[in-house]
C-alpha positions in Angstrom: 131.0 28.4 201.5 133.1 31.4 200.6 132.4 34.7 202.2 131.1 36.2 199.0 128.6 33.8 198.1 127.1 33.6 201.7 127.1 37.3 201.7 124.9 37.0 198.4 122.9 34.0 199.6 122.1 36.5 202.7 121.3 39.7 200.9 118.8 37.6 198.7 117.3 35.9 202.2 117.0 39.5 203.8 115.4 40.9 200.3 112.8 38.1 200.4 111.7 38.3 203.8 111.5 42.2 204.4 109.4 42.6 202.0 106.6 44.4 203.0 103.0 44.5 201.2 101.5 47.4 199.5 98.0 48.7 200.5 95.9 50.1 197.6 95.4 53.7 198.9 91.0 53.6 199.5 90.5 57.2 199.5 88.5 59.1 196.4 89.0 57.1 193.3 85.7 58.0 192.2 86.4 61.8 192.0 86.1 63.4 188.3 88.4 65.9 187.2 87.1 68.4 184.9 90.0 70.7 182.8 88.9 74.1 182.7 89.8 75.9 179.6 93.1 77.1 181.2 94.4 73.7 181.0 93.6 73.4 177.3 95.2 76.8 176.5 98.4 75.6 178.7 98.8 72.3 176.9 98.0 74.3 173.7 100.7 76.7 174.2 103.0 73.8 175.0 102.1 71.9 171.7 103.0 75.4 169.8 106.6 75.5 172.1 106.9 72.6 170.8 106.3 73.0 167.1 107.6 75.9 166.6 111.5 74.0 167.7 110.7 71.1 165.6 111.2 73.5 162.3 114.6 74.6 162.6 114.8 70.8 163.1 113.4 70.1 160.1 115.5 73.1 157.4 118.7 72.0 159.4 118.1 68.4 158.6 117.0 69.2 154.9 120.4 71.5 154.5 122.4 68.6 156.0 120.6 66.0 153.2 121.0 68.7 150.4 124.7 69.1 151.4 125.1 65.5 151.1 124.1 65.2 147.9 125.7 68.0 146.3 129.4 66.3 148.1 128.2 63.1 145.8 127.9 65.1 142.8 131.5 66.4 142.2 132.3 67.8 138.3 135.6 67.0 137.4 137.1 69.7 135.2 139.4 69.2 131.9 142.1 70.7 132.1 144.3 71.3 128.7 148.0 70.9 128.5 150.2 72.2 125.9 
């Protein structure tokens, strides 16, 4: 065996038998949590945050479309010689 293989072949064998188990923590999983009305006007003020940057989103995107389709529609003009 090469050294990089048996340095592989040992990180995997250390991996596997370190492993430790994980206990399920016991304590209070049968607590309720009630949100007070705080909560509902923090979340509501995030949701308004939130909406309120989604419109320049929205007219910056519908400028970029309406540009994009104004570049397809090019008029070729005439032009006369004598």
């Amino acid at each position: 065996m090469n050294a990089k293989s048996l340095t592989a072949l040992s990180a995997v064998v250390l991996s596997l038998v370190s492993g430790t188990v994980a206990h399920a923590a016991t304590a209070a999983t049968n607590k309720v949590f009630i949100s007070g009305p705080l909560i509902l006007i923090f979340l509501g003020f995030c949701a308004l945050v939130v909406i309120v940057q989604v419109i320049p989103v929205i007219t910056t995107l519908y400028g970029m479309i309406k540009g994009l389709r104004s570049s397809k529609e090019k008029v070729t003009a005439n032009v006369k010689t004598n």
